[in-house]
VOPAGU-2260 file (C-alpha; in pm, 1 decimal, decimal comma):
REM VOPAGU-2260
SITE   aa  ch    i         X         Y         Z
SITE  UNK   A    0       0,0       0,0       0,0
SITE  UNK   A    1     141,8     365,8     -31,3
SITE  UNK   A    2     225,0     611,7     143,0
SITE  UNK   A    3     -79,3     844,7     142,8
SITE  UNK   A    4     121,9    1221,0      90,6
SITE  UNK   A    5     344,7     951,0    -184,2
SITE  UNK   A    6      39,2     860,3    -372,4
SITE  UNK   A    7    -135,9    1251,9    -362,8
SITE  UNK   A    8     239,3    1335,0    -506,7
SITE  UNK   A    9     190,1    1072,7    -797,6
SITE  UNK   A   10    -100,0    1126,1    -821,8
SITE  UNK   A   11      -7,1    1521,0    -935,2
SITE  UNK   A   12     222,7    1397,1   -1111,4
SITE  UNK   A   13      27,8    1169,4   -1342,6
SITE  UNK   A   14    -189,3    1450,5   -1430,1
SITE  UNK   A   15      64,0    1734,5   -1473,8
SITE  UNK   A   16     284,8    1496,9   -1708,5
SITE  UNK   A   17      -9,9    1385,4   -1909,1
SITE  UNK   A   18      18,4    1031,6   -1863,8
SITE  UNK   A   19     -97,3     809,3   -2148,3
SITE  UNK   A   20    -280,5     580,4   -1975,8
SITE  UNK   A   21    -469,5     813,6   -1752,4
SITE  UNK   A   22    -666,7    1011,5   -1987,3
SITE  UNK   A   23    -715,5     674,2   -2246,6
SITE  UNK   A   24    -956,1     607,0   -1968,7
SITE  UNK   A   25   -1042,9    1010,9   -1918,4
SITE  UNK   A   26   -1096,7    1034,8   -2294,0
SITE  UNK   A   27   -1335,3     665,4   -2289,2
SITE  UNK   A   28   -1547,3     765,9   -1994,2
SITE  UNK   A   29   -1600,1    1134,2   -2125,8
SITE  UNK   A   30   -1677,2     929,4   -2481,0
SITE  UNK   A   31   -1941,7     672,7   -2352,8
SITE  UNK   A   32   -2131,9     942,3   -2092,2
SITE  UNK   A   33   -2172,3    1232,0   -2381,0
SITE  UNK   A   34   -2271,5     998,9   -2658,7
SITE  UNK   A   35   -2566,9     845,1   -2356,2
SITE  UNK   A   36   -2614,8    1186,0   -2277,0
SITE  UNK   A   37   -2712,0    1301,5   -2619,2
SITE  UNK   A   38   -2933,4    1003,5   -2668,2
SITE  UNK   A   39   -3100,5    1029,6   -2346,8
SITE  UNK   A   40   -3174,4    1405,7   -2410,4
SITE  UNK   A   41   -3318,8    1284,2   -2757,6
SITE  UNK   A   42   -3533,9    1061,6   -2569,5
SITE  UNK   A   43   -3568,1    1272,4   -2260,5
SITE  UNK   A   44   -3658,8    1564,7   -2382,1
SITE  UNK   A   45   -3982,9    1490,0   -2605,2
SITE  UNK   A   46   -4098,1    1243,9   -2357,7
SITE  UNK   A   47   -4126,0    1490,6   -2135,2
SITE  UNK   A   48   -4264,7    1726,7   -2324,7
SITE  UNK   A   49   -4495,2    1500,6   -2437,7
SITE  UNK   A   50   -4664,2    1436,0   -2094,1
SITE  UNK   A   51   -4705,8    1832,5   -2072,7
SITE  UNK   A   52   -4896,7    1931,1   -2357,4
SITE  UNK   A   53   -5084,3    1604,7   -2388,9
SITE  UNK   A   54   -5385,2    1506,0   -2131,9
SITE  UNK   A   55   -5476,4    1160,8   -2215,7
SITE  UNK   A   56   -5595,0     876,6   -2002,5
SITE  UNK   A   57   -5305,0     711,2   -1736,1
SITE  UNK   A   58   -5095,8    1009,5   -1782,3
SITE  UNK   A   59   -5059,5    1022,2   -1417,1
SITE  UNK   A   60   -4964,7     677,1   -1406,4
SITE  UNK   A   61   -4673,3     763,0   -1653,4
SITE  UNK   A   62   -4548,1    1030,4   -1510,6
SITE  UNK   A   63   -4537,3     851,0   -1205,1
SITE  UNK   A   64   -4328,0     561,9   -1375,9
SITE  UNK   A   65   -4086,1     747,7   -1528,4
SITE  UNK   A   66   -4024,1     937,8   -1163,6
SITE  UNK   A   67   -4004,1     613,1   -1001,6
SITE  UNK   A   68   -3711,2     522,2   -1290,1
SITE  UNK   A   69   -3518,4     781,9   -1192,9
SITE  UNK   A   70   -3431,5     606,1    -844,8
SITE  UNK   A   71   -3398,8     264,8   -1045,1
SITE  UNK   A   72   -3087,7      61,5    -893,1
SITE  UNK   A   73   -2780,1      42,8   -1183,9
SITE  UNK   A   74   -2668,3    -254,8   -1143,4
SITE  UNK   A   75   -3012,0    -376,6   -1230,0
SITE  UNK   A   76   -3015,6    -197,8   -1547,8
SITE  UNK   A   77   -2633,6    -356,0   -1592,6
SITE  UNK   A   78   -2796,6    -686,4   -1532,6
SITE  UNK   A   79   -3146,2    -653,7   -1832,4
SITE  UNK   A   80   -2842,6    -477,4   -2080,9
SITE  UNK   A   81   -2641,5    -776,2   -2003,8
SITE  UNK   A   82   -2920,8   -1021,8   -2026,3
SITE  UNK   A   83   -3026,4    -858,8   -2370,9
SITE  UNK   A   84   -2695,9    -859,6   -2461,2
SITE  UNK   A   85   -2538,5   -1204,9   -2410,1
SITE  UNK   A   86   -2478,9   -1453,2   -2645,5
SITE  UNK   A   87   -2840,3   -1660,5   -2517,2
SITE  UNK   A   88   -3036,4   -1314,0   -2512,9
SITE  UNK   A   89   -3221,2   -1139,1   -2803,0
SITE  UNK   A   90   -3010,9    -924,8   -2913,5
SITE  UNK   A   91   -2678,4   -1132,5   -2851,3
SITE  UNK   A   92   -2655,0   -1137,9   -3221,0
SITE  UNK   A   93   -2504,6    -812,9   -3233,6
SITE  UNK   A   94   -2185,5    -872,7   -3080,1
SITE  UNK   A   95   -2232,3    -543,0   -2855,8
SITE  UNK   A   96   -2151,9    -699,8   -2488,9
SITE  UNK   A   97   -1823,4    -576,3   -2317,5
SITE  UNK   A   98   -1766,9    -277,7   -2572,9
SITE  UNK   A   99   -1852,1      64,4   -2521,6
SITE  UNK   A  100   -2170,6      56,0   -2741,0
SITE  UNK   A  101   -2295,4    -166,7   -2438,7
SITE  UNK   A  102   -2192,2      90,6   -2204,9
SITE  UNK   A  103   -2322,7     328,9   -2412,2
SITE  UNK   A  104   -2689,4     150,6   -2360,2
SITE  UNK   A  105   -2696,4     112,1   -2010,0
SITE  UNK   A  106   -2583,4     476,1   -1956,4
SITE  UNK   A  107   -2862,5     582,5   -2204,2
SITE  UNK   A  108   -3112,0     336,4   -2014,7
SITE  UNK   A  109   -3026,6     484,7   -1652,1
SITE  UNK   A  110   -3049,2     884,4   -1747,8
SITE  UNK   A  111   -3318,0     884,8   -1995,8
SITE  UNK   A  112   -3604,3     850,1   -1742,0
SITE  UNK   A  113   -3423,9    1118,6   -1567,4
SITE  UNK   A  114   -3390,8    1398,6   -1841,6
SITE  UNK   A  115   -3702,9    1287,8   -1919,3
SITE  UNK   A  116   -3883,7    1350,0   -1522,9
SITE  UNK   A  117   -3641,2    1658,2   -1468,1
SITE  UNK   A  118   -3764,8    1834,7   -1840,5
SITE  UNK   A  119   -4133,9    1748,9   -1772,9
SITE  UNK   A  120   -4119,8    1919,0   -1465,3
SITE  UNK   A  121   -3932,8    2272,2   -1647,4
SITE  UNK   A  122   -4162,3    2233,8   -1887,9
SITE  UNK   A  123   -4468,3    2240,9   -1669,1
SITE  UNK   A  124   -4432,8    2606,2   -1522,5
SITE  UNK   A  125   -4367,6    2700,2   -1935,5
SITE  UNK   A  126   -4659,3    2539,6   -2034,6
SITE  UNK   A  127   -4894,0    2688,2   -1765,7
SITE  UNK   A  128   -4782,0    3011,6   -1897,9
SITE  UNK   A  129   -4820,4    2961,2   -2263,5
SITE  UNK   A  130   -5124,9    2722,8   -2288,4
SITE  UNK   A  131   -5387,1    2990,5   -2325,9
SITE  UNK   A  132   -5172,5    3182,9   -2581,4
SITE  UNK   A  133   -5116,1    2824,3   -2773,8
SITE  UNK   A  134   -5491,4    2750,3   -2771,4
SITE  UNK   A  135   -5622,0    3108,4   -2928,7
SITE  UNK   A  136   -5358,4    3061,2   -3235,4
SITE  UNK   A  137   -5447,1    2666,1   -3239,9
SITE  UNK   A  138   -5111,0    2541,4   -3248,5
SITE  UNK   A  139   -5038,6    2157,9   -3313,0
SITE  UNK   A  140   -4895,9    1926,1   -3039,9
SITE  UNK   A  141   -4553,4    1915,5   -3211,6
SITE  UNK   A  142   -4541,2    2264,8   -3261,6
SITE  UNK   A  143   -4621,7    2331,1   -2894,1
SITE  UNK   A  144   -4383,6    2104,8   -2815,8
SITE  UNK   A  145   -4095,5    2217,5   -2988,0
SITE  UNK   A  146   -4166,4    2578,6   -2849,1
SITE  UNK   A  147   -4150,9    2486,6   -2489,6
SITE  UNK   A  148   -3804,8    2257,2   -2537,7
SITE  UNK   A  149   -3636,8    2674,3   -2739,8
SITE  UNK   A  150   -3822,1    2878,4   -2459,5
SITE  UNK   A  151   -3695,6    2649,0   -2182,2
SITE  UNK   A  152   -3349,5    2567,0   -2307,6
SITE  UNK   A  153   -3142,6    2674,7   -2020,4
SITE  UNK   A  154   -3301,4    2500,2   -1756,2
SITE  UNK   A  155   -3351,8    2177,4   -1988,1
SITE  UNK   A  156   -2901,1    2214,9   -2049,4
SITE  UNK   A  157   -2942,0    2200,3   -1639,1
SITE  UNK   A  158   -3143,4    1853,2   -1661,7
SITE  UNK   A  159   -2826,7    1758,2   -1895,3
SITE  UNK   A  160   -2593,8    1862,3   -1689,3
SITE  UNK   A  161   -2732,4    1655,2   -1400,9
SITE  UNK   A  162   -2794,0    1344,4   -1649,6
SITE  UNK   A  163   -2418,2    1375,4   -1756,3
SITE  UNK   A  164   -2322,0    1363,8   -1361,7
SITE  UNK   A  165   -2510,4    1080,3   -1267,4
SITE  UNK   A  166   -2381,9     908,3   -1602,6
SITE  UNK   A  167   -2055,9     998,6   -1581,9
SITE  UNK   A  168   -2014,4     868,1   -1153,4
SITE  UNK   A  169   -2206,1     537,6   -1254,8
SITE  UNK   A  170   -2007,0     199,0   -1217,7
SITE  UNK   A  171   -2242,1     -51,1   -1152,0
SITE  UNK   A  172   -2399,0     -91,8   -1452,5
SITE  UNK   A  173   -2116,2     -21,7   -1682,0
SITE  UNK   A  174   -1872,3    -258,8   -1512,5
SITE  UNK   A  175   -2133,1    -534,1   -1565,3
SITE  UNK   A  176   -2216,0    -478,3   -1909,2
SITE  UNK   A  177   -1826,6    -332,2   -2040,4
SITE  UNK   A  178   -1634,3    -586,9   -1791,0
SITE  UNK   A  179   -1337,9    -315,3   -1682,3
SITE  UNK   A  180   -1146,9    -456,4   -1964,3
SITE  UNK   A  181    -784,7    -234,7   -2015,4
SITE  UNK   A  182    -781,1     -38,4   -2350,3
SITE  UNK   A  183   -1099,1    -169,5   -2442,8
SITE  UNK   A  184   -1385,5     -58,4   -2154,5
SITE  UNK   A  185   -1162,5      70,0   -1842,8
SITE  UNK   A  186   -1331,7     387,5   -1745,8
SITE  UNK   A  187   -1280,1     626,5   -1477,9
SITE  UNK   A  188   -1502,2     484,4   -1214,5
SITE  UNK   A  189   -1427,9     114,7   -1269,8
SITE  UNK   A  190   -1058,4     219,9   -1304,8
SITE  UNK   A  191   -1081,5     365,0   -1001,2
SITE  UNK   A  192   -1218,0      73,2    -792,1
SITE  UNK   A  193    -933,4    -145,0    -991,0
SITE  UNK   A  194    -646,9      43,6    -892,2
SITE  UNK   A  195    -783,7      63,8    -528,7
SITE  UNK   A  196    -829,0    -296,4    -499,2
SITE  UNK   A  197    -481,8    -349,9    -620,0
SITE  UNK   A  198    -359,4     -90,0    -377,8
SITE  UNK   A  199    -218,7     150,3    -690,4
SITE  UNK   A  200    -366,9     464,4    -480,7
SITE  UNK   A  201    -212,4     710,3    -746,5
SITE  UNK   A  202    -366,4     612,4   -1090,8
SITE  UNK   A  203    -702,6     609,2    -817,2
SITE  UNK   A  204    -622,4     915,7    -679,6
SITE  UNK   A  205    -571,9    1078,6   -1021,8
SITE  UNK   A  206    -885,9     955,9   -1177,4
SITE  UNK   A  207   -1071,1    1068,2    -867,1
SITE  UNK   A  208    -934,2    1402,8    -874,6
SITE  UNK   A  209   -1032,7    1458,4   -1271,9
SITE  UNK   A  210   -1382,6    1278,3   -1168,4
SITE  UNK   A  211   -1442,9    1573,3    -905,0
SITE  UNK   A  212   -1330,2    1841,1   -1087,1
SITE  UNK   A  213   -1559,0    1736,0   -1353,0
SITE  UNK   A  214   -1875,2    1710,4   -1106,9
SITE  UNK   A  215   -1757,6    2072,3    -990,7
SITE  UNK   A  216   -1784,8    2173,0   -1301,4
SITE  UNK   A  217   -2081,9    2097,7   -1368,8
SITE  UNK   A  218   -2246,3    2188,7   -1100,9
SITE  UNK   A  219   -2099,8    2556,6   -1188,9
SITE  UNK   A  220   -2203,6    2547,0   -1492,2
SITE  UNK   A  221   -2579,6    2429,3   -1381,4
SITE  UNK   A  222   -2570,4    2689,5   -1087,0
SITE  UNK   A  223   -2455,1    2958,5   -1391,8
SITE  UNK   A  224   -2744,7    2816,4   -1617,4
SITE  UNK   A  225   -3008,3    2878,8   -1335,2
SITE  UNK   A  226   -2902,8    3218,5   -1311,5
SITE  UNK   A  227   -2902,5    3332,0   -1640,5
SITE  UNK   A  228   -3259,8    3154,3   -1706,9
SITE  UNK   A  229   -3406,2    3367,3   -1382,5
SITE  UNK   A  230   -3235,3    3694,3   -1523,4
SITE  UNK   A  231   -3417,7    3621,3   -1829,3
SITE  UNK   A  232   -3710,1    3535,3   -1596,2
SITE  UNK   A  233   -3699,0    3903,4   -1481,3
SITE  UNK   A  234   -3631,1    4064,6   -1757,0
């Protein structure tokens, strides 16, 4: 085991000189969370726009769902993508288990439902505002839609911002379904409980520093976001 002032000094170190190996892994887990970001928000977004501007018949039930989703355990949703994934499972065909794609899925799988809760909610207040305007110039579903996702796109960014945190801390899932394997699926959270195990406390320590100073900065940036939408607000 090291030293603990040793393995904050390598740790440093690691990071000042750039080491190759560090951000391979950086670079992957920044990679996989985006791309499920930006297919969550594609998902996310309409969804909850969707249960808005649309009154239909169990939409209470839904919404309540897809907030219930939001708190659903990862390594579950590690263990279905695996499941639909492996060799016996439906969709084993495709070759996609233990590579990033599958990563990719189960990253998509546990945000969605939460862009998706977080943007309904934005949305709401919008809507209450604009409804009566919408119904005196008769505008379509999609149309109503689409306005409330431009009117409301800084606080929707924050629901992204909060998706990307949750998908970029998540190991459960990801080290079921990608396997931790070195150059291939080793990302910064499975990394991270690697080199711990194997008492390598500066690789962990150097991941863990780039991991917070990622969720700082995104929560700055979300904080920022907030502000500029309620200057807006009271303009």
């Amino acid at each position: 085991m090291q030293d603990f002032s040793a393995a904050f000094g390598l740790a440093f170190g690691l990071i000042a000189s750039g080491d190759a190996d560090l951000f391979e892994i950086v670079g992957l887990s920044m990679r996989v969370s985006l791309t499920a970001l930006l297919l969550s928000c594609l998902i996310g977004f309409p969804i909850g726009a969707l249960l808005v501007v649309r009154k239909f018949f169990g939409r209470g039930i839904v919404i309540a769902l897809v907030n219930s989703m939001m708190g659903f355990p990862p390594v579950v949703i590690g263990l279905l993508v695996y499941l639909a994934l492996s060799r016996a499972g439906p969709l084993g065909w495709l070759g996609l288990l233990y590579s990033p794609a599958a990563m990719i899925i189960a990253q998509t799988l546990l945000i969605a439902p939460i862009v998706a809760a977080l943007s309904r909610q934005v949305l709401e207040a919008l809507q209450a505002e604009y409804d009566e305007q919408f119904r005196s110039l008769g505008v379509s579903r999609g149309s109503a839609m689409l306005a409330l996702i431009v009117d409301g796109r800084y606080g929707l960014v924050t629901v992204a911002l909060a998706g990307f945190g949750r998908a970029v801390a998540e190991v459960g899932a990801v080290i079921i379904v990608g396997g931790n394997i070195e150059h291939l699926t080793r990302v910064m959270t499975t990394a991270i409980a690697l080199e711990t195990s194997k008492g390598d406390l500066g690789m962990a320590l150097a991941l863990g520093i780039i991991l917070m100073s990622i969720a700082v900065s995104v929560n700055l940036g979300a904080s920022a976001l907030r502000a500029i939408a309620e200057r807006q607000a009271y303009a």
